[in-house]
KEKE-3310 file (N, C-alpha, C; in steps of 0.2 Angstrom, whole numbers, plus 5000, padded with zeros to 4 digits):
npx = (4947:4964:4971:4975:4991:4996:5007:5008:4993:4997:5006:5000:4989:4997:5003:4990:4982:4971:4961:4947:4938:4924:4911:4913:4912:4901:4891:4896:4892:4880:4876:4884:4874:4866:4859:4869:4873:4870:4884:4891:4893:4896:4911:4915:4918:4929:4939:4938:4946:4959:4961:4964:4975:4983:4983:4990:5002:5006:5006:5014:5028:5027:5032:5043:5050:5050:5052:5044:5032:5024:5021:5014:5006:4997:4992:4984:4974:4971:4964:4954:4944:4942:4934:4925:4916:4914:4905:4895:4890:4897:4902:4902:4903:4906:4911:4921:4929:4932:4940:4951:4956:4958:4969:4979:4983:4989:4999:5009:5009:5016:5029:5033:5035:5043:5054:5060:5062:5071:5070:5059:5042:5035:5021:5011:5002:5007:5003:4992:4997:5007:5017:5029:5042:5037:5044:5052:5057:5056:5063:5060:5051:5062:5073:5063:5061:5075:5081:5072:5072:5086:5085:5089:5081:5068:5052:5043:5048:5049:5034:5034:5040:5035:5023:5027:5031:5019:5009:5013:5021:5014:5002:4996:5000:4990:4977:4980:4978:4966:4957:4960:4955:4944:4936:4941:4936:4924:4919:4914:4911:4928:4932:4919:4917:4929:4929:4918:4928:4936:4930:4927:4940:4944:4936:4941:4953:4946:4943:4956:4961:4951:4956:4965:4968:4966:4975:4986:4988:4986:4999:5006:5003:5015:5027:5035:5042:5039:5030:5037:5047:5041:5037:5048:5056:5048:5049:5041:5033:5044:5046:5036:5035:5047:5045:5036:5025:5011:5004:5006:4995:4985:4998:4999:4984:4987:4997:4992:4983:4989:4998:4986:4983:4994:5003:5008:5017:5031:5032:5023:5031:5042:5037:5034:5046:5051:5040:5045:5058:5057:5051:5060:5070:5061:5060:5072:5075:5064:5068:5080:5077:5068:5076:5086:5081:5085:5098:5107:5106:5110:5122:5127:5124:5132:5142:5143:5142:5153:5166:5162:5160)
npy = (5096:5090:5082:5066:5062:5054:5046:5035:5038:5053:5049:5038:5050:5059:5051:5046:5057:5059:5063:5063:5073:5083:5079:5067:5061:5063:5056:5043:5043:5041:5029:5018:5015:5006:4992:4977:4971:4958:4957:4966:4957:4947:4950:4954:4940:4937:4946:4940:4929:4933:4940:4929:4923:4932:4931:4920:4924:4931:4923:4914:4924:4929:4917:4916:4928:4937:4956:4958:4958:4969:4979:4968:4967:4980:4979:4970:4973:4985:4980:4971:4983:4988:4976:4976:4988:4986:4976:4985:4990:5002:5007:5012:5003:4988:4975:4980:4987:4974:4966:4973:4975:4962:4960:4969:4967:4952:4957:4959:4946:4941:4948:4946:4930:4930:4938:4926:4917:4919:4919:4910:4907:4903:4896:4904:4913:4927:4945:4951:4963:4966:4973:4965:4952:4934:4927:4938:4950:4965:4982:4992:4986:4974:4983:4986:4976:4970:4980:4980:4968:4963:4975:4990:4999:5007:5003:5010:5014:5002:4999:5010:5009:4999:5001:5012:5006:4998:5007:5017:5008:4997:5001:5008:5000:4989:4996:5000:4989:4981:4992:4990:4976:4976:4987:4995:4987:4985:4998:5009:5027:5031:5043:5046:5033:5033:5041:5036:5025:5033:5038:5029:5025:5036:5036:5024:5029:5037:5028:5022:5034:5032:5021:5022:5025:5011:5008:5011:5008:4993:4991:4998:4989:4981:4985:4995:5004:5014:5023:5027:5033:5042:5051:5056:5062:5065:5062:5058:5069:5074:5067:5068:5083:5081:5073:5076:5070:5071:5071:5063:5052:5058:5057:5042:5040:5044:5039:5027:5027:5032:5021:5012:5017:5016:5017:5001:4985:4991:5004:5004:4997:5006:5015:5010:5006:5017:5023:5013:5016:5029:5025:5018:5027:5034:5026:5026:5037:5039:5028:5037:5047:5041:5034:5045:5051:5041:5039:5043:5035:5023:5026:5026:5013:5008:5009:5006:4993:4991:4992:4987:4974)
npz = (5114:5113:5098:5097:5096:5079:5072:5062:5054:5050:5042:5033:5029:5023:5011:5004:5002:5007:5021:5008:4996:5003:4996:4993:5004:5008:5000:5003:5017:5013:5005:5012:5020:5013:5009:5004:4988:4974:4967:4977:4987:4979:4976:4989:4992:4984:4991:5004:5002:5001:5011:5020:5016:5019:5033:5034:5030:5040:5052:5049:5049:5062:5068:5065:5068:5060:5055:5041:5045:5051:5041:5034:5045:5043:5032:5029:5039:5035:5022:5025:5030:5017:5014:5023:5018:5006:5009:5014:5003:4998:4986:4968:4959:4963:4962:4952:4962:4969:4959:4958:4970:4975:4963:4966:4978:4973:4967:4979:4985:4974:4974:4985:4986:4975:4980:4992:4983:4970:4954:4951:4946:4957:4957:4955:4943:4933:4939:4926:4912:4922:4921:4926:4928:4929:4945:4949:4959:4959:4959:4970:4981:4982:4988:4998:5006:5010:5018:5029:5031:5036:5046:5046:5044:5053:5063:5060:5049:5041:5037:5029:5017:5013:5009:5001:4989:4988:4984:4977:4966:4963:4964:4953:4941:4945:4946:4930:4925:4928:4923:4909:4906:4913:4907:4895:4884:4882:4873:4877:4882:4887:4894:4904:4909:4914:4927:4936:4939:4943:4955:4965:4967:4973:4986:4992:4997:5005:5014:5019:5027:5037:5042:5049:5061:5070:5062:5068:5083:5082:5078:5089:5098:5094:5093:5106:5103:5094:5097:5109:5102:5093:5104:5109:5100:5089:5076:5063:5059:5053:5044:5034:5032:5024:5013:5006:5000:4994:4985:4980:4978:4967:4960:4957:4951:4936:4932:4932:4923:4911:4908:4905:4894:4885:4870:4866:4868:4870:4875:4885:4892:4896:4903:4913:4917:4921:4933:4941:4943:4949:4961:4969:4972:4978:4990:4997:5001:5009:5019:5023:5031:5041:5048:5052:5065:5074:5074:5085:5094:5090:5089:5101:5107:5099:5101:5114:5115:5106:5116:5128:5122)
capx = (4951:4968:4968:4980:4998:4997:5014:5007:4990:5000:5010:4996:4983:5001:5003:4986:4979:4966:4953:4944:4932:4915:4907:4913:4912:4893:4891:4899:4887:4872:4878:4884:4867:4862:4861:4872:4868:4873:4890:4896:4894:4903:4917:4919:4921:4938:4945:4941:4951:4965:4963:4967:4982:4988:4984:4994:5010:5007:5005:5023:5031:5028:5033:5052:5053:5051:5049:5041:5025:5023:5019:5008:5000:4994:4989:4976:4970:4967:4960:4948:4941:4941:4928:4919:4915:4911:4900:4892:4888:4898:4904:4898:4904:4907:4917:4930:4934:4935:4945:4958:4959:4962:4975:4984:4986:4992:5007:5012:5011:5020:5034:5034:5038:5049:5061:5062:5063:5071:5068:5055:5036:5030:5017:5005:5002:5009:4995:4990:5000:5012:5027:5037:5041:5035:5049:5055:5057:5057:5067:5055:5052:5068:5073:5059:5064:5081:5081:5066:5075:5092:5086:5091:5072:5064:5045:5038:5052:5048:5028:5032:5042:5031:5017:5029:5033:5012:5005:5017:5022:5012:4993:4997:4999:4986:4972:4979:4977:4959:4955:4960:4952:4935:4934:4942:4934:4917:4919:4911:4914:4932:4932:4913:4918:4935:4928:4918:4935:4940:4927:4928:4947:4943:4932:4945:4955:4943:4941:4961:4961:4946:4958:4972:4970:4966:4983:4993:4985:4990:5008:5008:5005:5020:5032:5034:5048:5037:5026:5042:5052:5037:5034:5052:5057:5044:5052:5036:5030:5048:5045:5030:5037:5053:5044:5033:5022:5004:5005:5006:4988:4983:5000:4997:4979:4987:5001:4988:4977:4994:4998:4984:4981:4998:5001:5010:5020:5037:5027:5022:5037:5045:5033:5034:5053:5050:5037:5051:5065:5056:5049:5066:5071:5058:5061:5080:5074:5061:5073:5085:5071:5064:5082:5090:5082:5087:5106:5113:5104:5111:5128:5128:5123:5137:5150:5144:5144:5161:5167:5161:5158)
capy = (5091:5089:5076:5062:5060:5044:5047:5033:5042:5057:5047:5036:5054:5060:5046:5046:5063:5055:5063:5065:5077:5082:5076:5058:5059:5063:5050:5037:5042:5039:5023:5015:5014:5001:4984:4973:4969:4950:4961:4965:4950:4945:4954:4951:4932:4939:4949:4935:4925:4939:4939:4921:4921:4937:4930:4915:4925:4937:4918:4912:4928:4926:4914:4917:4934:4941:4961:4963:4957:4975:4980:4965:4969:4985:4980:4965:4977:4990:4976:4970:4989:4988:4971:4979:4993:4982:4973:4991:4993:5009:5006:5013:4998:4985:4970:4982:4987:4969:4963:4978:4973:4956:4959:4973:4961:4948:4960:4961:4940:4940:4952:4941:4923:4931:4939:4922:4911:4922:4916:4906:4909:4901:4892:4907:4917:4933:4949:4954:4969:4969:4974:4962:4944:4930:4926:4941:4953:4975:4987:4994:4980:4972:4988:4988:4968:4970:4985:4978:4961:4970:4978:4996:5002:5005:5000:5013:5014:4995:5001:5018:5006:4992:5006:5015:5001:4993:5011:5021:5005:4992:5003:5010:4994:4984:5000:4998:4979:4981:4996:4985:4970:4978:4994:4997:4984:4988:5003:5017:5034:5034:5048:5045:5028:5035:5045:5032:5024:5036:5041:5024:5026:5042:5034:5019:5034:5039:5023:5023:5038:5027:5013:5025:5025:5006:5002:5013:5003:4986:4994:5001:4984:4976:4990:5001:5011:5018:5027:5032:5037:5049:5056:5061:5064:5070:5060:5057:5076:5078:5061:5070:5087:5083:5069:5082:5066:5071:5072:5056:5049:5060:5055:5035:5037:5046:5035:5020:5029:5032:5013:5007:5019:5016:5014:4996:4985:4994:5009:5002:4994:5011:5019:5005:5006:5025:5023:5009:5021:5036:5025:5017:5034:5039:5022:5029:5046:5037:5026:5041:5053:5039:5031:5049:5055:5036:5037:5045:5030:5018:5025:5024:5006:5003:5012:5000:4986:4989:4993:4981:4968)
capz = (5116:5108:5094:5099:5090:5078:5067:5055:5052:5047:5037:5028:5025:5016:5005:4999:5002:5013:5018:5001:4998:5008:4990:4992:5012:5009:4997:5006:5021:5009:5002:5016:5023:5008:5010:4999:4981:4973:4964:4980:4989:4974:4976:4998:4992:4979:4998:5009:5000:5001:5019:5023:5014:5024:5040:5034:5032:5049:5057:5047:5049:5069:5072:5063:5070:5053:5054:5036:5049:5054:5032:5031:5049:5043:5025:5032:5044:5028:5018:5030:5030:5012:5014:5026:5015:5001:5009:5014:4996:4998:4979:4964:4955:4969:4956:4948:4965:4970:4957:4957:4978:4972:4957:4968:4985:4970:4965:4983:4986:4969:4974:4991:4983:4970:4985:4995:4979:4965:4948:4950:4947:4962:4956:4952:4937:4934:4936:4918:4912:4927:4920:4931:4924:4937:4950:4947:4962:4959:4963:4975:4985:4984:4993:5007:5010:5011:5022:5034:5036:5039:5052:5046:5046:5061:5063:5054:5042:5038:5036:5025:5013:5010:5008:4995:4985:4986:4981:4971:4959:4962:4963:4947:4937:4945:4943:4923:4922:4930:4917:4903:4904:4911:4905:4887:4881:4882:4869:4882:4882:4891:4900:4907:4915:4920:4930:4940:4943:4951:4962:4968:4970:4981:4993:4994:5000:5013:5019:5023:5032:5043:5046:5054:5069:5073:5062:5073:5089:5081:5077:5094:5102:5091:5096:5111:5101:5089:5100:5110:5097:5092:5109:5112:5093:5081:5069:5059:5058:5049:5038:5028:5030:5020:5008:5004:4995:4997:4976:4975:4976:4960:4954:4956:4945:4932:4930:4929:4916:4907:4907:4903:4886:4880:4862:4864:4876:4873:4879:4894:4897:4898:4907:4921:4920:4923:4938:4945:4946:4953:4969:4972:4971:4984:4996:4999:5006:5016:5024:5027:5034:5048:5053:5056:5072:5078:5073:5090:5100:5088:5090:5108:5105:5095:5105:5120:5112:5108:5121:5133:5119)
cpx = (4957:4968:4976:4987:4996:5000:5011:5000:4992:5003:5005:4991:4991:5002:4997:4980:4974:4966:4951:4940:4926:4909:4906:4909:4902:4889:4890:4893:4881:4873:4878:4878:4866:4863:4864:4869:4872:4880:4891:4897:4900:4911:4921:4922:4930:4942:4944:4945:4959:4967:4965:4973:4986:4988:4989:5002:5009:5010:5014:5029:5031:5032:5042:5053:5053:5048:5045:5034:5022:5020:5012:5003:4994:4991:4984:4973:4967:4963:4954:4943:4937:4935:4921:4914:4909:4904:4893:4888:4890:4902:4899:4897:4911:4915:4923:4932:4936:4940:4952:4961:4962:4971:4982:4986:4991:4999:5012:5014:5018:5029:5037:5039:5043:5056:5064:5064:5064:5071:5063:5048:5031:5023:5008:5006:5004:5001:4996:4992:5004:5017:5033:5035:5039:5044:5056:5053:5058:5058:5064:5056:5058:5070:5070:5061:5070:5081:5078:5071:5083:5095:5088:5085:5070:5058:5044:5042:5050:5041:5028:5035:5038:5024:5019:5030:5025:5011:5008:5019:5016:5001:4992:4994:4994:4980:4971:4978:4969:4955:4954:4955:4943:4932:4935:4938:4926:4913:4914:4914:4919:4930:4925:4916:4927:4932:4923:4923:4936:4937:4927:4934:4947:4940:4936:4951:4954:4945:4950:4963:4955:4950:4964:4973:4970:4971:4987:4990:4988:4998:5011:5010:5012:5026:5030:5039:5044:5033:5030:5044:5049:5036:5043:5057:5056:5047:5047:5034:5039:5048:5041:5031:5043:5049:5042:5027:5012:4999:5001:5000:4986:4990:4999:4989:4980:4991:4998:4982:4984:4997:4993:4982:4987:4999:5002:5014:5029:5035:5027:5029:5043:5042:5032:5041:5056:5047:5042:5055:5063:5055:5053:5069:5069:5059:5068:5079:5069:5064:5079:5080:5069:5069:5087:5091:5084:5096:5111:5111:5109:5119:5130:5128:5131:5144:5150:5145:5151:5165:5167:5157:5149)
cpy = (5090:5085:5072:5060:5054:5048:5042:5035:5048:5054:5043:5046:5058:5058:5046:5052:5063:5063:5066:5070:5078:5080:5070:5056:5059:5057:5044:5035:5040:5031:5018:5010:5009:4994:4982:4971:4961:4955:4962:4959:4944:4943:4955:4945:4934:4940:4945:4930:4927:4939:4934:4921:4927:4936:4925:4917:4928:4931:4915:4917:4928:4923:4913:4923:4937:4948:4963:4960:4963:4977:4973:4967:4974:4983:4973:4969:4983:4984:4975:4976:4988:4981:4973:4985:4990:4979:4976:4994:5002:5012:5008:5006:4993:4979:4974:4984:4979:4967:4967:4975:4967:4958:4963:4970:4956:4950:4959:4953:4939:4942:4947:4934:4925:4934:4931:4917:4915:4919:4910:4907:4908:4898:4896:4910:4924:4938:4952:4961:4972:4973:4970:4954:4939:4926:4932:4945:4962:4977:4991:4991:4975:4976:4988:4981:4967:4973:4986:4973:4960:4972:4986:4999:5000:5004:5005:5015:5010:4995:5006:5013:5002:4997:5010:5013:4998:4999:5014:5015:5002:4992:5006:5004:4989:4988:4998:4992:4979:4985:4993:4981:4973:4983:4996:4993:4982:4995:5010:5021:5031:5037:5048:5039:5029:5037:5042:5029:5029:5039:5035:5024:5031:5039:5028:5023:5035:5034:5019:5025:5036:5022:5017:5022:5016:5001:5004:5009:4996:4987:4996:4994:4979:4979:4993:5007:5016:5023:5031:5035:5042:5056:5059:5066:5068:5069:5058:5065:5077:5073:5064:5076:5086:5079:5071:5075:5067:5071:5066:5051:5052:5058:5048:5035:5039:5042:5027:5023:5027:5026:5010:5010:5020:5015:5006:4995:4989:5000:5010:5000:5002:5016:5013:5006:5016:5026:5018:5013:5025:5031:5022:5022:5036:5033:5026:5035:5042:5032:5031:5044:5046:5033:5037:5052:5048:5035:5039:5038:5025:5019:5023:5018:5004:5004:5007:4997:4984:4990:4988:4974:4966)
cpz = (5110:5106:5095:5093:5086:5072:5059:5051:5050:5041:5031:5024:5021:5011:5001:4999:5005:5018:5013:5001:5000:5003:4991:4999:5010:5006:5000:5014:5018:5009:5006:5019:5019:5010:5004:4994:4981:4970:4972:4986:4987:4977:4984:4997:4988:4987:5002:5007:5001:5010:5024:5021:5019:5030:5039:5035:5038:5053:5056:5049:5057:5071:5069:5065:5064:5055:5049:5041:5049:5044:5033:5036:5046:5036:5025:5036:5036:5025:5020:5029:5024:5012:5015:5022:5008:5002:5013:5009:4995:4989:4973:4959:4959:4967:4954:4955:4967:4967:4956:4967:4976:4969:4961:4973:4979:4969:4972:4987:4981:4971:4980:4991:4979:4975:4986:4990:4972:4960:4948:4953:4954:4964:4955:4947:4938:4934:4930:4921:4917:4928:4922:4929:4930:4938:4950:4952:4960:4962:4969:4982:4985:4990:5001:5009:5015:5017:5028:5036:5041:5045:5052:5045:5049:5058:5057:5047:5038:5035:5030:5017:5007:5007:5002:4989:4982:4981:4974:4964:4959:4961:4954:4940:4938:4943:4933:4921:4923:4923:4910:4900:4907:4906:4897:4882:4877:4877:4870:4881:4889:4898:4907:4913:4916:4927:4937:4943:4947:4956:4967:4974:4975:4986:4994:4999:5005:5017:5022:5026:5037:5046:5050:5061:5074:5070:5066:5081:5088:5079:5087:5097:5101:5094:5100:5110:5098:5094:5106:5106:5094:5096:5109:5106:5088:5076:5064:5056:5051:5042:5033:5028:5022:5013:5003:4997:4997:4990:4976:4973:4968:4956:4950:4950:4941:4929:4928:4923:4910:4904:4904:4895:4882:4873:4860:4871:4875:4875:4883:4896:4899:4902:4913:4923:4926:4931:4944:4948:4949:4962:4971:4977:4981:4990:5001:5002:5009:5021:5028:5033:5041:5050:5055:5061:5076:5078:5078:5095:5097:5087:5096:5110:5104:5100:5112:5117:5109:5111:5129:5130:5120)
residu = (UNK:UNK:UNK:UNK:UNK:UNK:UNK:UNK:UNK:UNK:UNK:UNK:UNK:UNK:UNK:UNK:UNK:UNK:UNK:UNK:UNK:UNK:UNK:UNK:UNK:UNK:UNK:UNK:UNK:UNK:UNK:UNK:UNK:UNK:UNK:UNK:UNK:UNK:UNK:UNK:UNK:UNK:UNK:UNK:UNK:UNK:UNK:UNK:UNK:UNK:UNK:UNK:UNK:UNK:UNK:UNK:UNK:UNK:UNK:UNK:UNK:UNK:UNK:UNK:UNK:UNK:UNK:UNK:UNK:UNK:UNK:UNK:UNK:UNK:UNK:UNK:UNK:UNK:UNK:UNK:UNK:UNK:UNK:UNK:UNK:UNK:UNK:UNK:UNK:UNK:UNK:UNK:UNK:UNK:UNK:UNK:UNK:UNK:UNK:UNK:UNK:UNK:UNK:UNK:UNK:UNK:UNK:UNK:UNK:UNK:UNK:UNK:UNK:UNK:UNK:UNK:UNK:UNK:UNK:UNK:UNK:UNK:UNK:UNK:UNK:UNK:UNK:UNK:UNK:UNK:UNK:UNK:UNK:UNK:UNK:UNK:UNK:UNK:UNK:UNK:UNK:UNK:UNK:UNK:UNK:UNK:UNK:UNK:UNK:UNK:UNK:UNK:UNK:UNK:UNK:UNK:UNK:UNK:UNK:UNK:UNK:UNK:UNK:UNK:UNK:UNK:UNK:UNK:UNK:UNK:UNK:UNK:UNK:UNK:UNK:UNK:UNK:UNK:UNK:UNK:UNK:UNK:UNK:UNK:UNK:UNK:UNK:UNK:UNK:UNK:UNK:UNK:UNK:UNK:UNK:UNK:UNK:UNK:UNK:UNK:UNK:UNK:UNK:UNK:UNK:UNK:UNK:UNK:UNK:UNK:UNK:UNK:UNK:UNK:UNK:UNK:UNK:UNK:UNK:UNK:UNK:UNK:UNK:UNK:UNK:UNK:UNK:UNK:UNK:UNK:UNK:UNK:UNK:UNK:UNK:UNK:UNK:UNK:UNK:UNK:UNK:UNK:UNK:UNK:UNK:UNK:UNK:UNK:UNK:UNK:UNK:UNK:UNK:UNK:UNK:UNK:UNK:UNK:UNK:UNK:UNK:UNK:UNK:UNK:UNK:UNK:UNK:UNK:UNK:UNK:UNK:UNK:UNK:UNK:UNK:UNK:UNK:UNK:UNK:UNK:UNK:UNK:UNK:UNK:UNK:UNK:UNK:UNK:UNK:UNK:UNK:UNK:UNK:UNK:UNK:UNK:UNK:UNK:UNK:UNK:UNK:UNK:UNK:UNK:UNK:UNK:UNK:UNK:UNK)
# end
């Protein structure tokens, strides 16, 4: 049977290289099976908390017609996954992925409240080693806001932004805040408990090439363009053609190992400024790539509309 188009499951298994390898998948079939320990239990109570607040904006963004809806839909529907999983015992070390779900969702509240209300903190705490000051919005997400609320990104342009902005800056910095504060500190062989992290981080992987197909379902039900604009277009097949980002999962954990074993903070702070510019960078090519198979509808558009006002 032919395996059914979904533009945003190509587009997520390019961003994070998804599906992992048949090491982790076997793995994750073993594990799964176990019952819950008290560690992750733990660590469900950190993302239920994370959950309620993203249902809070889906419910506010509704009800003002706000497109970044469509970004947060997909990334409660991820998160959720990630719970389920947790609460599968399918983690080697169930807390540090908690608290990185946690601190990573906190960057994308943070960047949230710093859009709508620039310069001012918002009445929570910056995430340790962020790089970014509280009430202070990033170039990144600045970008994917502006461009989302705009109107100049269609659906899945308004998804591939929010996605570029969480993973490429925002996964980076929170993996190295996480690494920080549990892991260096403990004076382990490095490398050893690297190397847990990141098998973690690969099965986080899997587990969102698992949620594709029921985020593009919830995307579908929001838009009927997206799933036109696929069939008649293949504007998606050229999205990860041209991006050519299938890199960027192994670049994102080297760029958080990189952060978090710098020698000092002017260090880091150049090596965030570095990671900022590039995903800017890469938002600008992803908003041209998934608005130029729509620009002959949108002149046709324009041309009626001036024309007969």
């Amino acid at each position: 049977m032919q395996e059914r188009r979904n533009p945003l499951g190509r587009a997520v298994r390019a961003i994070t290289g998804a599906p992992v390898s048949p090491s982790v998948e076997k793995y994750a079939e073993t594990v799964g099976e176990t019952p819950p320990t008290d560690e992750a239990r733990r660590a469900v109570g950190l993302v239920d908390d994370l959950i309620h607040q993203m249902r809070e904006g889906e419910v506010r963004y509704a009800a003002s017609g706000d497109p970044r809806r469509y970004f947060l839909l997909t990334y409660r529907h991820t998160t959720t996954r990630i719970r389920a999983n947790l609460a599968a015992n399918r983690f080697l070390d169930p807390i540090w992925i908690g608290h990185l779900t946690y601190r990573f969702a906190g960057m994308y509240l943070e960047a949230e409240r710093a859009y709508e209300a620039p310069g001012e903190a918002g009445g929570i705490a910056p995430t340790p080693g962020s790089c970014v000051q509280p009430g202070h919005c990033s170039a990144p997400w600045r970008f994917a806001f502006d461009r989302t609320l705009d109107g100049t990104a269609p659906v899945l342009g308004a998804v591939l932004l929010g996605m570029n902005a969480h993973i490429n800056f925002d996964l980076p910095r929170a993996i190295a805040s996480v690494i920080e504060d549990f892991d260096l500190p403990r004076g382990e062989d490095n490398a050893a408990l690297l190397a847990r992290r990141r098998f973690d981080h690969e099965i986080v992987n899997h587990i969102l090439a698992e949620t594709i197909d029921g985020a593009q379902d919830l995307l579908a039900r929001e838009s009927v363009v997206l799933g036109l604009a696929d069939r008649l277009l293949g504007v998606f097949d050229e999205v990860i053609a041209e991006l050519g980002i299938r890199h960027y999962r192994t670049q994102v954990w080297d760029h958080a190992v990189a952060l978090a074993l710098t020698a000092g903070p002017d260090e880091r702070e150049r090596a965030c400024r570095e990671i900022e510019t590039v995903t800017t960078a890469n938002a600008e090519r992803i908003l041209d790539l998934t608005c130029a198979p729509l620009r002959p509808f949108r002149a046709v558009r324009d041309l009626v509309t001036g024309v007969f006002g």
